[in-house]
BADO-73166 format. One record per residue: residue in three letters; x, y, z of N, C-alpha, C, O in turn. Coordinates in steps of 0.02 Angstrom, whole numbers, plus 50000, padded with zeros to 5 digits. Each point is the difference from the previous one (the first is absolute). Layout:
<nodes>
+------+-------+-------+-------+-------+-------+-------+-------+-------+-------+-------+-------+-------+
| type |   n.x |   n.y |   n.z |  ca.x |  ca.y |  ca.z |   c.x |   c.y |   c.z |   o.x |   o.y |   o.z |
+------+-------+-------+-------+-------+-------+-------+-------+-------+-------+-------+-------+-------+
|  ALA |     X |     Y |     Z |     X |     Y |     Z |     X |     Y |     Z |     X |     Y |     Z |
...
+------+-------+-------+-------+-------+-------+-------+-------+-------+-------+-------+-------+-------+
</nodes>
This chain:
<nodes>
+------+-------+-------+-------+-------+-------+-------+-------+-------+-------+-------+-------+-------+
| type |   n.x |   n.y |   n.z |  ca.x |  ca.y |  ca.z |   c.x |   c.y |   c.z |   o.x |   o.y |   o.z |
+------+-------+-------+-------+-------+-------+-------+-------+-------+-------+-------+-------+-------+
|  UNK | 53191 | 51576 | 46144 | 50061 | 49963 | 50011 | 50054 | 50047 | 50027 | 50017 | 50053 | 49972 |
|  UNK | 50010 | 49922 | 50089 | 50067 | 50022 | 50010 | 50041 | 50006 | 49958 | 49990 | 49966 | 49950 |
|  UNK | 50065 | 50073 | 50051 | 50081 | 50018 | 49984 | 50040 | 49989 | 50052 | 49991 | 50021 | 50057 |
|  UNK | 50066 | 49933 | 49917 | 50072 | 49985 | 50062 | 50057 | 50019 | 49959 | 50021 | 49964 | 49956 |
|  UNK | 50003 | 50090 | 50058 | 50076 | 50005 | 49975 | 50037 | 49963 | 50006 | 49992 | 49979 | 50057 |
|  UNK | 50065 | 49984 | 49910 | 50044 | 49954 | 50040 | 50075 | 50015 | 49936 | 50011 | 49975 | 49945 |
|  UNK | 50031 | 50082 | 50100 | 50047 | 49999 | 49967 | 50080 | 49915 | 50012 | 50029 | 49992 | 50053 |
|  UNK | 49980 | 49975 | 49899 | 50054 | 49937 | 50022 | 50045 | 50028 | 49938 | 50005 | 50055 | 49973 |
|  UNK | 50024 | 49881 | 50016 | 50046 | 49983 | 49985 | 49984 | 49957 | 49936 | 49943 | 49978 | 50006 |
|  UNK | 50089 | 50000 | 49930 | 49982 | 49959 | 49963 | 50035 | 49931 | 50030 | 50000 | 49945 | 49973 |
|  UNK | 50022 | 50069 | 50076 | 50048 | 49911 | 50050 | 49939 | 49981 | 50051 | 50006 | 49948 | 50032 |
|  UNK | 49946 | 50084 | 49975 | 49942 | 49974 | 50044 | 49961 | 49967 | 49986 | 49949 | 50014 | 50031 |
|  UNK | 50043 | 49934 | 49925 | 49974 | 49966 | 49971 | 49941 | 49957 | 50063 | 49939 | 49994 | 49995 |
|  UNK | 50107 | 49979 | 50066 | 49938 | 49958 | 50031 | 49964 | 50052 | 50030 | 49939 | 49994 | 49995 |
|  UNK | 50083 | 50061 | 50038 | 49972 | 50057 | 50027 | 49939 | 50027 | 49962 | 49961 | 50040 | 50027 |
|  UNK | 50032 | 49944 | 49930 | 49972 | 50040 | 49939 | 49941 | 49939 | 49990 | 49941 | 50015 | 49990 |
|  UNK | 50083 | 49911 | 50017 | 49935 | 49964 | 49987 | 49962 | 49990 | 50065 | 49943 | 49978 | 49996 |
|  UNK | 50087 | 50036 | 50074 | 49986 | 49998 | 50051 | 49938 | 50073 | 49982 | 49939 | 50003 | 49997 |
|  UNK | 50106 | 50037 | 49997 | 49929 | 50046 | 49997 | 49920 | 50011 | 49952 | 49946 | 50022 | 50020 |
|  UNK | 50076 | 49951 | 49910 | 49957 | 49978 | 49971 | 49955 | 49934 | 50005 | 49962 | 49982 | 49955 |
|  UNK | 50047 | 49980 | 50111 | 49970 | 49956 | 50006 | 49963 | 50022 | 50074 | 49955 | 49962 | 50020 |
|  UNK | 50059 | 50091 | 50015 | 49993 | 50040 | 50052 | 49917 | 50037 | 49988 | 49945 | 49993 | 50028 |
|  UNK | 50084 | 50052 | 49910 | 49946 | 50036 | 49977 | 49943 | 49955 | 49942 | 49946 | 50025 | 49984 |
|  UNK | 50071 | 49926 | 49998 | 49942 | 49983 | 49971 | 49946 | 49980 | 50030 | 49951 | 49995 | 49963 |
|  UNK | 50041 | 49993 | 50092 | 49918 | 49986 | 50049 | 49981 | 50071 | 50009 | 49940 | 50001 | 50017 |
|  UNK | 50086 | 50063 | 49980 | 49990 | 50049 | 50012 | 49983 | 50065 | 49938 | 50022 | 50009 | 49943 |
|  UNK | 49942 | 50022 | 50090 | 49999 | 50063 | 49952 | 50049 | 50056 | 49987 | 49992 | 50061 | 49992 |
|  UNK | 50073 | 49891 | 50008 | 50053 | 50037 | 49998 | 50027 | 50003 | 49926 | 50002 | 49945 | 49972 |
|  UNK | 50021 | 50113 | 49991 | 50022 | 50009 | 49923 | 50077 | 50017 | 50036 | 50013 | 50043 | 50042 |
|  UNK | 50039 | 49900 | 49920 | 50072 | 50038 | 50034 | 50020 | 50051 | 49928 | 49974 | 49996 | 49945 |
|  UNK | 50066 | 50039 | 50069 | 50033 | 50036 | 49964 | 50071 | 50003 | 50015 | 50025 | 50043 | 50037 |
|  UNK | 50014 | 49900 | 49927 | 50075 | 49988 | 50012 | 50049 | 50069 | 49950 | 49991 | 50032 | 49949 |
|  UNK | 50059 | 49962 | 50100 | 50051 | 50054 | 49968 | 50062 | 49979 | 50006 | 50030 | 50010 | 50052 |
|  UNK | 50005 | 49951 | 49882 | 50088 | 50006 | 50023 | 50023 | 50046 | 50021 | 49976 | 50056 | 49996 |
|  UNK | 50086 | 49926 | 50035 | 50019 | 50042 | 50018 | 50078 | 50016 | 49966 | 50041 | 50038 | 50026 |
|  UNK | 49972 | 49918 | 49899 | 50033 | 50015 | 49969 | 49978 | 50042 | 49937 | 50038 | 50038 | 49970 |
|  UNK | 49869 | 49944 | 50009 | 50004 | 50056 | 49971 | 49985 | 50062 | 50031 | 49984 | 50040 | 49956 |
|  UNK | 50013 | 49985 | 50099 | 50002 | 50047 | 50024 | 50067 | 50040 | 49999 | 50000 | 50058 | 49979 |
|  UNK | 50055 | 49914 | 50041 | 50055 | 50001 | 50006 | 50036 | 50025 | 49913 | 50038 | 50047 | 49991 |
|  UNK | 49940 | 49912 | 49965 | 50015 | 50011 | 49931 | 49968 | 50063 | 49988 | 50034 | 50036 | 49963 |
|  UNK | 49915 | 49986 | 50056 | 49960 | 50054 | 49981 | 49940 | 49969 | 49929 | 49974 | 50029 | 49953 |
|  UNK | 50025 | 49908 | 50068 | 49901 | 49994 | 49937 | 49949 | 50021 | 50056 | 49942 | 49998 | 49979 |
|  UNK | 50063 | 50018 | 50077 | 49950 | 50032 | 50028 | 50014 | 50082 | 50026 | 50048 | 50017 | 50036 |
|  UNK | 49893 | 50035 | 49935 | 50039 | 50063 | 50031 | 49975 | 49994 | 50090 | 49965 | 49953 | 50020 |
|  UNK | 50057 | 50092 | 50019 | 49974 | 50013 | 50053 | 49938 | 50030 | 50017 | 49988 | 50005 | 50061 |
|  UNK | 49972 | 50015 | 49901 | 49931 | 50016 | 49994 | 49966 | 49953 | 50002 | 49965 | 49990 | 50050 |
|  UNK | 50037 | 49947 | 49874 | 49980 | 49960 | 49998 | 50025 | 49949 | 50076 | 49964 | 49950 | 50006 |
|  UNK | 50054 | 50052 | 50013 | 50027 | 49928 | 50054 | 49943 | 50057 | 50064 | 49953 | 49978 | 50033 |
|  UNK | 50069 | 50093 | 49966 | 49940 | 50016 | 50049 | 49938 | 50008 | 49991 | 49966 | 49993 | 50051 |
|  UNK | 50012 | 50017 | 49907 | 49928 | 49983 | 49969 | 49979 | 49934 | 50019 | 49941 | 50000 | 50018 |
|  UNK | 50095 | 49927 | 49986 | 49978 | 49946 | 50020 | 49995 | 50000 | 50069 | 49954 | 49967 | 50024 |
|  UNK | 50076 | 50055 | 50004 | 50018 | 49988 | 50088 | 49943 | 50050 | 50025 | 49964 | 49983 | 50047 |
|  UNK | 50030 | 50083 | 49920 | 49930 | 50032 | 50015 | 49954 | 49956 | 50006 | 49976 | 49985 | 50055 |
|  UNK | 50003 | 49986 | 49883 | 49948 | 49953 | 49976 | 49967 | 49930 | 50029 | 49948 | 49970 | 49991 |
|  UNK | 50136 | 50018 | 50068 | 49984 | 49967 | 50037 | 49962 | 49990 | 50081 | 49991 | 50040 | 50046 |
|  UNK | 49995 | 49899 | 49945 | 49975 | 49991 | 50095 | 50070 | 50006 | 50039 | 50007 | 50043 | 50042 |
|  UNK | 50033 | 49920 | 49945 | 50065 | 49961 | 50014 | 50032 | 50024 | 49975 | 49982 | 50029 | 49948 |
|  UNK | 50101 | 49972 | 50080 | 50073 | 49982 | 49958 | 50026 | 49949 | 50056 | 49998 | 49994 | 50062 |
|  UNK | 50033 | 49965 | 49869 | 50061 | 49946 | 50018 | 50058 | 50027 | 49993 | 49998 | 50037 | 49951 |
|  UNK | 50055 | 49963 | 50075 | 50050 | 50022 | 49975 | 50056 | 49944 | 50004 | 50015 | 49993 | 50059 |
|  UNK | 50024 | 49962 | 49898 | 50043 | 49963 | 50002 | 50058 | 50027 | 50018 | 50021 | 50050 | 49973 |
|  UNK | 50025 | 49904 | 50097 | 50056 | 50023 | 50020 | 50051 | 49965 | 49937 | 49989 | 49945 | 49974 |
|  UNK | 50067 | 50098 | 50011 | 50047 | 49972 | 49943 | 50037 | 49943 | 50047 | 50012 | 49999 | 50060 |
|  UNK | 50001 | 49954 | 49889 | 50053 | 49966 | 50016 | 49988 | 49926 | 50048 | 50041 | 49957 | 50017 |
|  UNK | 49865 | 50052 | 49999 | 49989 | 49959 | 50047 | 49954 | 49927 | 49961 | 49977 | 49953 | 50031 |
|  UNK | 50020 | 50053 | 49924 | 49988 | 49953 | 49962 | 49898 | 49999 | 50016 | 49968 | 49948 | 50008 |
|  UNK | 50007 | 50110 | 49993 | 49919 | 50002 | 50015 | 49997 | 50020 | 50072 | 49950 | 49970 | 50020 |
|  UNK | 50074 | 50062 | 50030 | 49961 | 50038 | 50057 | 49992 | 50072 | 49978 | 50041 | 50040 | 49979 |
|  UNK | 49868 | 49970 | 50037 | 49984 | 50047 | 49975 | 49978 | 50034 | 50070 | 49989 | 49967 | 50051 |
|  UNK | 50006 | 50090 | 49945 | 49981 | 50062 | 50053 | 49944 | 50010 | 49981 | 49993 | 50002 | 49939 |
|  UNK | 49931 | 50010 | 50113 | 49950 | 50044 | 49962 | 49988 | 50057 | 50043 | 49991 | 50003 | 50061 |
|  UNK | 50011 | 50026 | 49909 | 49992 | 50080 | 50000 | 49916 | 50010 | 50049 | 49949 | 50021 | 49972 |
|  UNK | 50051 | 49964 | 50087 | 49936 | 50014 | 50050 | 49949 | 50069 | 49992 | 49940 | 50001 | 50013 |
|  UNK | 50098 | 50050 | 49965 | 49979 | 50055 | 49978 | 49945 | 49987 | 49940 | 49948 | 50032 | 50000 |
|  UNK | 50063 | 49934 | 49965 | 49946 | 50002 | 49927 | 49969 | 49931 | 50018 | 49991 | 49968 | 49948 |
|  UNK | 49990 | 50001 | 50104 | 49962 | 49938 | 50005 | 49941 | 50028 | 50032 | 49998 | 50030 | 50053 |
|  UNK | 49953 | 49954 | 49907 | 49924 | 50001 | 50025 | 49935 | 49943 | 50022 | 49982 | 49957 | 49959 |
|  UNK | 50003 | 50045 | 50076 | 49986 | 49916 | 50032 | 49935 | 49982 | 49956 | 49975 | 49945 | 50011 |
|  UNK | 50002 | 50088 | 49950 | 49951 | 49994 | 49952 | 50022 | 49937 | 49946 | 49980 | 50012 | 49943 |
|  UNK | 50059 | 49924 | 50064 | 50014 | 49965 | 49946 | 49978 | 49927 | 50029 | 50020 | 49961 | 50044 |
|  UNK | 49940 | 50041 | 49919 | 49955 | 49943 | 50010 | 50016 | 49919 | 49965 | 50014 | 49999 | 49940 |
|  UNK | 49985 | 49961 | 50081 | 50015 | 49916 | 49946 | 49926 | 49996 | 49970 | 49952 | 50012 | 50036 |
|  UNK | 50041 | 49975 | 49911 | 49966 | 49991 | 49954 | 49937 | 49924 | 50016 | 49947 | 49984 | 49973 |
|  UNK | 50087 | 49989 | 50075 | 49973 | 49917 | 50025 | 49967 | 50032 | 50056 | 49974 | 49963 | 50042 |
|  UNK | 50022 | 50102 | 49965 | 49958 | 50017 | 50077 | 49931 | 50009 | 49967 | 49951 | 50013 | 50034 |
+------+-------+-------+-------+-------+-------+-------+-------+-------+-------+-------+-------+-------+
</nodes>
């Protein structure tokens, strides 16, 4: 199984089911990250890079836009297959 980073927002709520309904035909595992607890510090910076290592992907949520996310082309590997293939 894949790894997708996807750092948002806890206000991204449809963004967030848009993507979990995205990745479920797929062999995709997301790995979501607020970005308020980031911001608070419950995540160190090791840990938040340890996931993004770990990943195929990063999402990165733009602030303020209510769910437009950036992905990071650099960590996408075309190896991710839908599960219905």
């Amino acid at each position: 199984m894949a790894q997708i980073f996807v750092s948002h927002s806890s206000k991204d709520t449809k963004a967030l089911d848009f993507l979990n309904r995205a990745f479920a035909s797929t062999e995709v595992e997301a790995k979501y990250e607020e970005i308020e607890a980031i911001v608070h510090g419950k995540r160190s910076a090791a840990e938040i890079a340890a996931d993004i290592a770990a990943s195929k992907a990063t999402f990165v949520g733009k602030p303020g836009t209510g769910g437009t996310f950036q992905l990071s082309a650099t960590a996408l590997h075309t190896g991710l297959r839908s599960k219905t293939r």
